[in-house]
C-alpha positions as CSV (number, residue, x, y, z in Angstrom):
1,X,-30.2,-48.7,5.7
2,X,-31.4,-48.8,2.1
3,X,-34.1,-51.5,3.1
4,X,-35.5,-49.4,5.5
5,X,-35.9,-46.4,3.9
6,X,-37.7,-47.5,0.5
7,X,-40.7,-48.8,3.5
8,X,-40.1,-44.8,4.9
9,X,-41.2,-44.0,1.4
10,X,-43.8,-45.5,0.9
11,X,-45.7,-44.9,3.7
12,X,-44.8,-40.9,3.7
13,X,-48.1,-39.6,3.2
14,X,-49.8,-40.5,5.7
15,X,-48.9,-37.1,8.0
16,X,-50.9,-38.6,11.1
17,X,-48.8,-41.7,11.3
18,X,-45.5,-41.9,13.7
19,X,-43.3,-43.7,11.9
20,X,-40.8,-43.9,14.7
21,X,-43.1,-46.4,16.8
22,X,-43.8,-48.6,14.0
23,X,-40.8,-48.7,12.7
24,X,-39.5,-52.3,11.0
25,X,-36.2,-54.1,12.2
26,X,-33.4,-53.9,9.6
27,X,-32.2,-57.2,8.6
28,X,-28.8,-57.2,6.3
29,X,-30.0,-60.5,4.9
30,X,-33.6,-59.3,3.5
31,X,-35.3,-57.2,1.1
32,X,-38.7,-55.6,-0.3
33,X,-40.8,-56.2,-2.6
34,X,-44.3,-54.1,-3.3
35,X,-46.9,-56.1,-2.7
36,X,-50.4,-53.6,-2.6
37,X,-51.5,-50.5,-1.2
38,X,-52.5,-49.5,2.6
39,X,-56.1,-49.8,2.5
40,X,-56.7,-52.5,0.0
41,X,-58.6,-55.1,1.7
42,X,-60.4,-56.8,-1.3
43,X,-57.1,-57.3,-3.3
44,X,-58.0,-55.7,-6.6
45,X,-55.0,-53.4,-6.6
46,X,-56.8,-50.5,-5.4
47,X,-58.3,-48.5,-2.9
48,X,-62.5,-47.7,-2.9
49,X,-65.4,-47.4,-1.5
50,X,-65.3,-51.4,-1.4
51,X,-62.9,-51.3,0.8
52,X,-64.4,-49.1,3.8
53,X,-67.1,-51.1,3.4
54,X,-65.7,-54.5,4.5
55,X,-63.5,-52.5,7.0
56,X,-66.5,-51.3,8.7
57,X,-67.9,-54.9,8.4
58,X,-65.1,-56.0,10.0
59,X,-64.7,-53.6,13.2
60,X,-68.8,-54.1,14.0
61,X,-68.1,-58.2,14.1
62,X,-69.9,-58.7,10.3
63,X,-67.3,-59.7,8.7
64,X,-63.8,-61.2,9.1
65,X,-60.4,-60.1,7.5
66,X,-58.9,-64.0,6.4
67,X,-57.8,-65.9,3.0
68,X,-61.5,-67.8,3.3
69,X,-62.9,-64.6,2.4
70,X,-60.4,-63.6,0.0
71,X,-58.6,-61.2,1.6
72,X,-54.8,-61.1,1.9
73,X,-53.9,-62.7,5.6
74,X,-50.6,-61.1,7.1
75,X,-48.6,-64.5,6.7
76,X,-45.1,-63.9,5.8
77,X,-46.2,-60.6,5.0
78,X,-44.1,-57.8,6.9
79,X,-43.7,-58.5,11.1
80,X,-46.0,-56.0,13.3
81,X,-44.9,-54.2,16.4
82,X,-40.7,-54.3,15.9
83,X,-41.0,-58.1,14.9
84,X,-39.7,-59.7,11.9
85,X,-41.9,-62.9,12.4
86,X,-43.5,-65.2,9.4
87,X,-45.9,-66.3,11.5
88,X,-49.4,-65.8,10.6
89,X,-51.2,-62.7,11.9
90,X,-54.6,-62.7,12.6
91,X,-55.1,-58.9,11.0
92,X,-54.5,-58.2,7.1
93,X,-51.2,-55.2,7.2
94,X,-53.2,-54.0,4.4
95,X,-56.2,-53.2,6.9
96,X,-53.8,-51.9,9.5
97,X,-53.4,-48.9,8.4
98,X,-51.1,-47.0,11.1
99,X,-49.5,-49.8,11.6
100,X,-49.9,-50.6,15.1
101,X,-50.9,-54.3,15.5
102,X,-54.1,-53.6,15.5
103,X,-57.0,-52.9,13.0
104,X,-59.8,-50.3,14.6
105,X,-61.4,-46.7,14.3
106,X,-58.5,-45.2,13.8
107,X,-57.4,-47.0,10.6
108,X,-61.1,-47.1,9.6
109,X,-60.5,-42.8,10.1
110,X,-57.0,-42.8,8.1
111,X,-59.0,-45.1,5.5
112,X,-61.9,-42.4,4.8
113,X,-59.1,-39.8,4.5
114,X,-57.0,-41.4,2.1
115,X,-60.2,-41.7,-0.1
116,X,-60.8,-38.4,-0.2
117,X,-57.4,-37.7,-0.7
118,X,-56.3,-40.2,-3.4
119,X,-53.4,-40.9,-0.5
120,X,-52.6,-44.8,-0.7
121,X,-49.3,-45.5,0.6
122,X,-47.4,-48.4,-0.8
123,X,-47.1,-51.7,0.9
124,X,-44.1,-54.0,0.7
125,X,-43.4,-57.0,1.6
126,X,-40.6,-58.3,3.7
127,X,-38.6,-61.2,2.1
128,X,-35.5,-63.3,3.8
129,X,-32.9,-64.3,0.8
130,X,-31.8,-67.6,3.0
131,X,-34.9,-68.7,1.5
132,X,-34.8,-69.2,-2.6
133,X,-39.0,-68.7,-3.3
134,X,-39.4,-65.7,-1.4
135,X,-37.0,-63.8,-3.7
136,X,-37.2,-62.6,-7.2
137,X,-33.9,-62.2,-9.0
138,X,-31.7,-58.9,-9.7
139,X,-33.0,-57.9,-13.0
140,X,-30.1,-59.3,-15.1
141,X,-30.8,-56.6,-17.7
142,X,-29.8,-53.6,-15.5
143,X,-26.8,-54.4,-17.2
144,X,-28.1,-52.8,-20.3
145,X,-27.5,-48.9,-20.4
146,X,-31.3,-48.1,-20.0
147,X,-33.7,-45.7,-18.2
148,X,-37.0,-47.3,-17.4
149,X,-37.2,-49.7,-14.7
150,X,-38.0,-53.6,-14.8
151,X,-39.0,-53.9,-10.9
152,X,-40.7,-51.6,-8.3
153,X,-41.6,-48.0,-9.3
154,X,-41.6,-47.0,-13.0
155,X,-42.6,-44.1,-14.8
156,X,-44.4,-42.5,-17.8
157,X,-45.0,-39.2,-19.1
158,X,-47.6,-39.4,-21.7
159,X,-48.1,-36.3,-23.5
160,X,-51.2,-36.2,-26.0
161,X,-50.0,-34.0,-28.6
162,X,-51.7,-32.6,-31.7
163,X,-51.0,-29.8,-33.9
164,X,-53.0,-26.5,-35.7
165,X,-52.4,-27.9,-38.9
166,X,-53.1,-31.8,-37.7
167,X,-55.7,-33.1,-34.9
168,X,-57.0,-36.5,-33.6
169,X,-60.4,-37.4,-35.0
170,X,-61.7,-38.5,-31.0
171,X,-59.5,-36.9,-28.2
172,X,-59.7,-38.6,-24.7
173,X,-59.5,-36.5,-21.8
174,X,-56.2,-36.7,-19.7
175,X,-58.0,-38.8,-17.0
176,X,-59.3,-41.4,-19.8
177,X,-55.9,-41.5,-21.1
178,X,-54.8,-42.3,-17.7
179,X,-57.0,-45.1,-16.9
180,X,-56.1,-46.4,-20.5
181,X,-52.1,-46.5,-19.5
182,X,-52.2,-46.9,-15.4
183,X,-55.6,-48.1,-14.5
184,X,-56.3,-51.6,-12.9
185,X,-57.0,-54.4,-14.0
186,X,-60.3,-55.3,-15.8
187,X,-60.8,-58.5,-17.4
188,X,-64.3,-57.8,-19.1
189,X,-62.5,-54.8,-21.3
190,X,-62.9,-55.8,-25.0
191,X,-59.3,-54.6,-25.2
192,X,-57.7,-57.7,-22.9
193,X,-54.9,-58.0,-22.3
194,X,-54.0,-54.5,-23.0
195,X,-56.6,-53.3,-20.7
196,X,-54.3,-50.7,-19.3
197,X,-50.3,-50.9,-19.5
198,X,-49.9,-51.4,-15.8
199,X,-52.0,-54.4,-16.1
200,X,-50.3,-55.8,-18.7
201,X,-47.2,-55.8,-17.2
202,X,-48.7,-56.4,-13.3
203,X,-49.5,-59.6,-14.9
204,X,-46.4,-60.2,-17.3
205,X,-44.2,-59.5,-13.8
206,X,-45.7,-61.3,-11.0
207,X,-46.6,-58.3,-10.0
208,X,-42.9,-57.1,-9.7
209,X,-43.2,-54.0,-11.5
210,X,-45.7,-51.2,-11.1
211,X,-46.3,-48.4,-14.3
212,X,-47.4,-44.9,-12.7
213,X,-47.2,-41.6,-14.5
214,X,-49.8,-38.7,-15.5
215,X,-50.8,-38.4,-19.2
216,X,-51.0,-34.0,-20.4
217,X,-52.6,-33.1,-23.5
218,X,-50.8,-30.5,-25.7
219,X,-50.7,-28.8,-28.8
220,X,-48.0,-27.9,-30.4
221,X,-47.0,-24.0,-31.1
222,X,-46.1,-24.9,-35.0
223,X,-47.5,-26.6,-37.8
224,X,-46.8,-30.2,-37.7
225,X,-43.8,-29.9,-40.7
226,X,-41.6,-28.1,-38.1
227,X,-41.6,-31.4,-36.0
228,X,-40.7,-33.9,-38.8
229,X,-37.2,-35.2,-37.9
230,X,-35.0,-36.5,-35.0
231,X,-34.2,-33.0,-34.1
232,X,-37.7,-32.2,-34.6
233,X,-39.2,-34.5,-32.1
234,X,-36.5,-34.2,-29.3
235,X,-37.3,-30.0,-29.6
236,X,-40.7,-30.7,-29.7
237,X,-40.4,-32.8,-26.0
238,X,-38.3,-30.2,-24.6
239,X,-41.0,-27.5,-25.6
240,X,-43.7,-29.1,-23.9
241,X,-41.3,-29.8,-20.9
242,X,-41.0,-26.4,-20.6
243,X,-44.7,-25.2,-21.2
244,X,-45.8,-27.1,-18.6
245,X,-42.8,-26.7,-16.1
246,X,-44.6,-23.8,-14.1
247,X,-47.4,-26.3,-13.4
248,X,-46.2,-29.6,-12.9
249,X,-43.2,-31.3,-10.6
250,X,-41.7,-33.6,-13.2
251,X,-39.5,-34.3,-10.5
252,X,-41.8,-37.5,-9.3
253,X,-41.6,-39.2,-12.3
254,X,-38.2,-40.6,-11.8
255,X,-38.8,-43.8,-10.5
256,X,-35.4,-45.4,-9.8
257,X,-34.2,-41.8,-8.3
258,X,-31.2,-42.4,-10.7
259,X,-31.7,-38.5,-11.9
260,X,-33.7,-39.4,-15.0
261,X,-37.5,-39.1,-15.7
262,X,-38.0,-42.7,-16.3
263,X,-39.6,-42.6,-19.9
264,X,-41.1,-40.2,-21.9
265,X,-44.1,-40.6,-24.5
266,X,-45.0,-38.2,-27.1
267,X,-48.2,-39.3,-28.8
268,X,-49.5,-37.7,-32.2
269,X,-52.3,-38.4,-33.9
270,X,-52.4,-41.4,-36.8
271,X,-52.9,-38.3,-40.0
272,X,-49.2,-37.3,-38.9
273,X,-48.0,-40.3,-41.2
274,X,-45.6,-42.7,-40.0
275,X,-42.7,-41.5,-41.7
276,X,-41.5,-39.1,-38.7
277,X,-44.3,-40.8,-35.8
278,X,-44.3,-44.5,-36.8
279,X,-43.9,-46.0,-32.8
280,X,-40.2,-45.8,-31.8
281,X,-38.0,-45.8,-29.1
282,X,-34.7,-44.2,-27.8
283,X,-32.4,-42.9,-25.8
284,X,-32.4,-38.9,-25.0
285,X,-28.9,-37.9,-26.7
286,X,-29.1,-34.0,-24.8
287,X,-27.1,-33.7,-21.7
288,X,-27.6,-29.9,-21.6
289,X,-31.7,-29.7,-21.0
290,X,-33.2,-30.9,-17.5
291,X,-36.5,-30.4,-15.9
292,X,-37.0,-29.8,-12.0
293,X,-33.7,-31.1,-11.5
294,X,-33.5,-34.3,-14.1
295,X,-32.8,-35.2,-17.3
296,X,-34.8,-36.7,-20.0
297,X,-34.0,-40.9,-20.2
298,X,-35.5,-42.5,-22.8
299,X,-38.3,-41.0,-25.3
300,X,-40.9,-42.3,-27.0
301,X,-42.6,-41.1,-30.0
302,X,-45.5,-43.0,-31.6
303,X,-48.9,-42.2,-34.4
304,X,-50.7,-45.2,-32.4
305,X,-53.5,-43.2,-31.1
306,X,-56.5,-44.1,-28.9
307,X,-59.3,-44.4,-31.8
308,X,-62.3,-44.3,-29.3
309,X,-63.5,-44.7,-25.7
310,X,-63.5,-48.5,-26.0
311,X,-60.7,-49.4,-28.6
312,X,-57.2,-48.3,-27.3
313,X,-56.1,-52.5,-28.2
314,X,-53.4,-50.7,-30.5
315,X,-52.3,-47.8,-28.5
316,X,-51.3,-49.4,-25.6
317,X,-49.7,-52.9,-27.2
318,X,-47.5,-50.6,-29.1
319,X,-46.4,-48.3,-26.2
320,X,-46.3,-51.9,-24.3
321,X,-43.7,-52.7,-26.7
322,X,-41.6,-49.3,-27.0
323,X,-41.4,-49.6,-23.2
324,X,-39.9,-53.4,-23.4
325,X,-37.0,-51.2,-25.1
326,X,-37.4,-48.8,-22.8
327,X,-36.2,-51.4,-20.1
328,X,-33.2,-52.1,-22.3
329,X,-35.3,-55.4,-24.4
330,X,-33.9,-55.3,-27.9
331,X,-36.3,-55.9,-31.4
332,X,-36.8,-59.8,-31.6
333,X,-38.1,-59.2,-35.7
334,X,-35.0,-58.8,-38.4
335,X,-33.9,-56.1,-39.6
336,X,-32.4,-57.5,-42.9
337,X,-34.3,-59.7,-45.8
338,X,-37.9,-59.4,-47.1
339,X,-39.4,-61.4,-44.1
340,X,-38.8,-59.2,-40.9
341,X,-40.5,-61.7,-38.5
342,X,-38.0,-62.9,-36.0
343,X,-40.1,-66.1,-35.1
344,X,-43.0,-68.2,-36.6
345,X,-45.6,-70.9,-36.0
346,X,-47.4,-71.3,-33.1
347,X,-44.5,-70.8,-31.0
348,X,-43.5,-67.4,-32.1
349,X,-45.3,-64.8,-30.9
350,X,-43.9,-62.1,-28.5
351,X,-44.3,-59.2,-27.7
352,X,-41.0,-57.6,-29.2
353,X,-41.5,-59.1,-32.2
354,X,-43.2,-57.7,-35.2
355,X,-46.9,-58.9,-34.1
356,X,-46.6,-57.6,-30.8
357,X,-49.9,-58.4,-29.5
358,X,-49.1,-61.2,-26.9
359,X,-46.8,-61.5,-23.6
360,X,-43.4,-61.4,-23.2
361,X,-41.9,-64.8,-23.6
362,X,-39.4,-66.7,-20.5
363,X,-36.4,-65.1,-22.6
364,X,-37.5,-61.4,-21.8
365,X,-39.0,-61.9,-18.7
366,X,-35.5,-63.7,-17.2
367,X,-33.8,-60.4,-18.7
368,X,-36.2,-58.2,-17.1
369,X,-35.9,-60.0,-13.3
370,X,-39.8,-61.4,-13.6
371,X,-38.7,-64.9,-11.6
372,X,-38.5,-65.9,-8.2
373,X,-35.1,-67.9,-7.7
374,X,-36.6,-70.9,-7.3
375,X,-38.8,-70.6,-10.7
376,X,-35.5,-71.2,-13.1
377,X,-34.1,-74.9,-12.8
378,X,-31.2,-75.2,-14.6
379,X,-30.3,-78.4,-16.2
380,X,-26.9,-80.4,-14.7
381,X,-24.8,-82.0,-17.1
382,X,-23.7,-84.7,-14.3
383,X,-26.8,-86.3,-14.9
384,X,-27.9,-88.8,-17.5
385,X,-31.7,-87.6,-17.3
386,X,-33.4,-85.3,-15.1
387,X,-37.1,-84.5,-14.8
388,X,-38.8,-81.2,-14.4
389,X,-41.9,-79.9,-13.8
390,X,-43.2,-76.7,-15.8
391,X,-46.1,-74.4,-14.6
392,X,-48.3,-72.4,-16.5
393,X,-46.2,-69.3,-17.9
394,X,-49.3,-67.3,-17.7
395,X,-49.6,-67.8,-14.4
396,X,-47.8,-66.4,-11.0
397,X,-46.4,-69.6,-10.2
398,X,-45.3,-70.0,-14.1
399,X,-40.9,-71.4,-13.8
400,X,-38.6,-72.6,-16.4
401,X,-35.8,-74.7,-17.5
402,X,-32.1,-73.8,-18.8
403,X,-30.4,-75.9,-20.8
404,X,-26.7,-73.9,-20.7
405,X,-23.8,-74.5,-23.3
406,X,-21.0,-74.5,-20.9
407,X,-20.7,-72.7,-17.9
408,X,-24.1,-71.1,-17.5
409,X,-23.7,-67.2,-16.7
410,X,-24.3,-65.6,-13.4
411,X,-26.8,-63.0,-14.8
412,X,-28.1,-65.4,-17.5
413,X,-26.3,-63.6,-19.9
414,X,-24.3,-66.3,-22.5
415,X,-25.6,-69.2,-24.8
416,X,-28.6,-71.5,-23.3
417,X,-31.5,-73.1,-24.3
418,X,-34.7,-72.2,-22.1
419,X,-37.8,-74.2,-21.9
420,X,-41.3,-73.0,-20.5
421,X,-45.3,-74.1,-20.8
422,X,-46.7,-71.4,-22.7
423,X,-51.2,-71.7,-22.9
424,X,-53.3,-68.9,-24.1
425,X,-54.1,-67.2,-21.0
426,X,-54.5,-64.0,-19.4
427,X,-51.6,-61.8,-22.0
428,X,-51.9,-64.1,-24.1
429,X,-56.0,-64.8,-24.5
430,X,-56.6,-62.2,-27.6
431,X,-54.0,-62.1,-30.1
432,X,-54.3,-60.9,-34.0
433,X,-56.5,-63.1,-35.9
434,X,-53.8,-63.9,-38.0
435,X,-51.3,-65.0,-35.5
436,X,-51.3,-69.1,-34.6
437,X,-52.0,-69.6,-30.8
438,X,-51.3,-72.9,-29.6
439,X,-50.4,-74.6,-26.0
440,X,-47.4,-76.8,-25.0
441,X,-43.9,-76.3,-24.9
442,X,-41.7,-74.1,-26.3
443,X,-37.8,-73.8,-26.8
444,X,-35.6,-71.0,-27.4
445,X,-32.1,-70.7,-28.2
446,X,-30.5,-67.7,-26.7
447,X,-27.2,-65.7,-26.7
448,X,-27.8,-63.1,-24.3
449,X,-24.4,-62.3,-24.1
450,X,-23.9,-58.1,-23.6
451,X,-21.5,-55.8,-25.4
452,X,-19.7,-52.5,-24.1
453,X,-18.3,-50.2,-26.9
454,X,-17.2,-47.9,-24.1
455,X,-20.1,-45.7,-24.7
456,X,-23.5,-47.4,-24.6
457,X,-23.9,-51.7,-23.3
458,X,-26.7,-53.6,-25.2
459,X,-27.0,-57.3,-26.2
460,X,-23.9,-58.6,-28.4
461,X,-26.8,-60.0,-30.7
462,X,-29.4,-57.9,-30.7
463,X,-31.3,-57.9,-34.2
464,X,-29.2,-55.3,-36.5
465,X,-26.3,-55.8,-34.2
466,X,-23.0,-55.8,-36.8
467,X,-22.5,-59.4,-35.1
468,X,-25.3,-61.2,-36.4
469,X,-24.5,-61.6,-39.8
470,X,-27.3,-59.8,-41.3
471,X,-29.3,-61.8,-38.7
472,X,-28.3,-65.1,-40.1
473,X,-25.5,-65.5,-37.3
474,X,-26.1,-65.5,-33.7
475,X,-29.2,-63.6,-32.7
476,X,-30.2,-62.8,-29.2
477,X,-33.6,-65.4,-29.4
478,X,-34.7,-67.8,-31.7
479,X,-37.3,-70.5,-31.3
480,X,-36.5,-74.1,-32.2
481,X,-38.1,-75.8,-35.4
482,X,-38.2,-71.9,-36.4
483,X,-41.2,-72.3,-39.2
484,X,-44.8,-71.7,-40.2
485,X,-46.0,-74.9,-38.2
486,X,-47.6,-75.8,-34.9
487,X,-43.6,-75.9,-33.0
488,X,-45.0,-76.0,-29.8
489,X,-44.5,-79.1,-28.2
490,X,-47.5,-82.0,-26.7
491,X,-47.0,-85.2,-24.9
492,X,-45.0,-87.7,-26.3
493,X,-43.1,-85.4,-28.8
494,X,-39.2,-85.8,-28.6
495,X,-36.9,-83.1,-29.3
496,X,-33.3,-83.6,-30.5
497,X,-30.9,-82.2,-32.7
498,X,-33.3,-83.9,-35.5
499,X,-35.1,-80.5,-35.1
500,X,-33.8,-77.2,-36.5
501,X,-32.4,-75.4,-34.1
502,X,-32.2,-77.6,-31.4
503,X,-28.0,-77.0,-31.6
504,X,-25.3,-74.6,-30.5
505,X,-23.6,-72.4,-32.3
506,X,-20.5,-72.9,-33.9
507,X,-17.4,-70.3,-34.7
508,X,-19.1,-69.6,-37.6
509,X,-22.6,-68.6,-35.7
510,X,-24.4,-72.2,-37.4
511,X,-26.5,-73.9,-35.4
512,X,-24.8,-77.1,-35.8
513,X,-23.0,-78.3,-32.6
514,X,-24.7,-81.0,-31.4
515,X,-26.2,-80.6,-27.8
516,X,-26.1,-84.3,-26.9
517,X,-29.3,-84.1,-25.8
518,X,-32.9,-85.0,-25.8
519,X,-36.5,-83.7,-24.6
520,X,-39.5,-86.1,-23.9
521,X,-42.6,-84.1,-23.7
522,X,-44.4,-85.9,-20.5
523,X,-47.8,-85.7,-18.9
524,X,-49.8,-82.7,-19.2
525,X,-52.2,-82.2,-16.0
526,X,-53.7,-78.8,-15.2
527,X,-51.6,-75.9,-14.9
528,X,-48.1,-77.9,-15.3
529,X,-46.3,-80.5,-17.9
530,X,-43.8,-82.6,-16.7
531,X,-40.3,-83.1,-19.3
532,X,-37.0,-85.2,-19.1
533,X,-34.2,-84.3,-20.6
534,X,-31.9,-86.8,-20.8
535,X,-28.0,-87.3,-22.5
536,X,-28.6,-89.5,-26.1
């Protein structure tokens, strides 16, 4: 009844709802997926004033609730009154509050409560997994050992952490800190697209994964030397655990219920050096210390500090990226040799590379479970050519091609080529002035294959793995035609194995085994390119 019970949850709070008449039919053959909040009729991912206002509207015969007027219509959302139905429903489930087929008073009572209250249930939409585009796919990366989720709930602890001997030159107040890491969107913030982390990855995820968490500021009982090592840092977490234990359940900040506060951040200001506090990530290696019945998963500790009330840019693309490790993503820069950029030219930025100022490429966000089934064709080898249509990556709609060597893995997780349309938008629309921006096509090579010593899983090829060969082996990503150039790909550009990179790898970990294969770069129209790839 696992189906039925994460819906239970996320309409809990309302305590003048009976759940028992509304409740939704189990189906062994579906599954949920958050799509909003109770209450949101305008669809900007929260719940105001706004909102009562066009419910009013709407129950005096001013307004109506349908898609003409931008609101979300109930079709193929979750069935009303015991029915499972995909038929259209004439009121938005968002505006029916108490869930009784019907949207009147009483919702537009429940609605004026919740505002006062800061009470928004969750709303989650009802998916059948007979049919491919209705379902996103298992995150292939909880194969990773990891803490913070990829889909549904996640959490973060921020604490704001100076010391007496060492303070922040502006210090934000724990709500500004939490509208800098969980707010909603806001596309007019000079900081887009780090807005606010949620947003950020709202976007990134088709809206598959949702960032909550409460941000505490702190300061510490020593001077800030006391603090400057591994041990340092992990004691200094567990001291502010335990300061604020009286006051605060951490207990809600376990997201996955799999006994583990999702992810915590410890933030210091920039004058502690970055020596001890430069941004990194990691596991929690103490078994012994829990608070409110978990433990600590993963912890972050980072000098990347908010340097105003309007320039956070910084702070939150480096906790953005901390977090993509969080979620078990490995570095994509090199940890061996003088240049420690994993991927140039136009077609190199991501976000767990060393720039880290743009999305998350088709290679993470495959890992991370960020596709629909139906948005990753995979190419078949009994075919002389086969044409596919890309969609904007930056969009909801944005798909993919695989290109596998061999037998293609069922969690995506061995040797394949992926292909996407990659544009400038949304995450992508403000990147460092030094780093190329282009849009086109772009092609990785990928061994994504995992590794279990018996005591922690990770990816076989991670950068710094001991397989890599100093990085010059196998690596976990690459991008094709790997150099300082424009390597994204325009219409009537042909890729082969004429290209660097555009091979498998051999026994040796070369890229020299021929793929057999070539690309024509087709029409671009809009929001999609078409491409054939075809045997040579």
């Amino acid at each position: 009844m696992k189906l039925k019970s994460i819906f239970l949850k996320s309409i809990m709070g309302l305590a003048s709802l009976s759940i028992s008449a509304y409740m939704l039919p189990f189906n062994a053959a579906a599954d949920w997926q958050q799509i909003g909040y109770l209450g949101d009729l305008n669809g900007d991912k929260e719940v105001s004033i706004s909102d009562l206002v066009i419910m009013q509207k709407f129950i005096l015969g001013k307004q109506s609730l349908s898609a003409e007027n931008g609101y979300h219509v109930n079709n193929g959302y979750i069935g009303i009154n015991g029915t499972d139905s995909f038929e259209a429903n004439e009121y938005l489930i968002t505006a029916d509050i108490n869930q009784d087929g019907a949207v009147n008073a009483f919702d537009l009572s429940l609605l004026r409560h919740n505002l006062l209250t800061n009470d928004n249930p969750l709303v989650w939409q009802w998916f059948d997994e007979t049919v491919p585009d209705t379902k996103f796919i298992d995150a292939p990366i909880n194969n990773v050992k990891k803490f913070l989720p990829s889909q549904g709930e996640a959490d973060l602890v921020i604490f704001y952490v100076d010391f007496p001997d060492c303070h922040y030159e502006y210090t934000p107040t724990e709500n500004a800190i939490d509208e800098i890491a969980f707010g909603s969107e806001d596309t007019t913030d000079k900081n887009y697209p780090f807005d606010s982390m949620n947003a950020f990855y709202n976007r990134s995820s088709k809206g598959t994964i949702n960032l909550q968490g409460k941000a505490f500021r702190y300061t510490a009982k020593k001077n800030l030397a006391e603090y400057n090592n591994t041990d340092g840092r992990i004691n200094l977490t567990m001291e502010i655990y335990q300061a604020l234990d009286e006051s605060v359940d951490f207990s809600q900040f376990d997201g996955n219920s799999d006994g583990f506060i999702d992810t915590t951040l410890v933030s210091v200001p920039k004058a502690a050096g970055d020596d001890n506090w430069w941004p990194c990530a990691g596991p929690v290696d103490n078994d012994s210390f829990s608070v409110d019945g978990k433990k600590l998963g993963h912890l972050i500790t980072s000098n990347a500090q908010i340097e105003a009330a309007d320039d956070y840019y910084n702070f939150n693309s480096s906790i953005l990226h901390e977090m993509g490790h969080c979620m078990g993503l490995p570095d994509f820069y090199l940890y061996h040799g003088d240049d420690v950029e994993g991927m140039h030219g136009t077609a190199g930025s991501e976000l767990m590379d060393v720039d880290a100022t743009t999305d998350f490429s088709s290679v993470s966000k495959l890992q991370l479970g960020w596709y629909r089934k139906n948005q990753i064709q995979v190419y078949d080898y009994t075919q002389d050519s086969q044409k596919f249509t890309l969609k904007n990556a930056q969009t909801d709609d944005g798909n993919v091609v695989i290109i596998p060597c061999g037998e293609l893995d069922s969690k995506y997780q061995s040797e394949y080529m992926i292909i996407e349309y990659t544009t400038q938008d949304r995450n992508n629309s403000n990147p460092n002035w030094w780093q190329m921006m282009s849009s086109g096509i772009r092609v990785y090579h990928v061994d994504a294959t995992i590794f279990d010593n018996g005591f922690w899983t990770s990816y076989k090829y991670a950068s710094g793995s001991e397989f890599t060969n100093n990085d010059e082996g196998r690596r976990f990503i690459r991008i094709i035609d790997d150099r300082e150039i424009d390597n994204i790909y325009k219409t009537g550009d042909v890729i082969d194995n004429s290209i660097l990179g555009f091979n498998w790898y051999d026994e040796d970990g070369n890229q020299s085994i021929d793929t057999g294969l070539s690309i024509s770069i087709g029409e671009n129209e809009g929001d999609t390119y078409q491409i054939t790839i075809s045997k040579k």
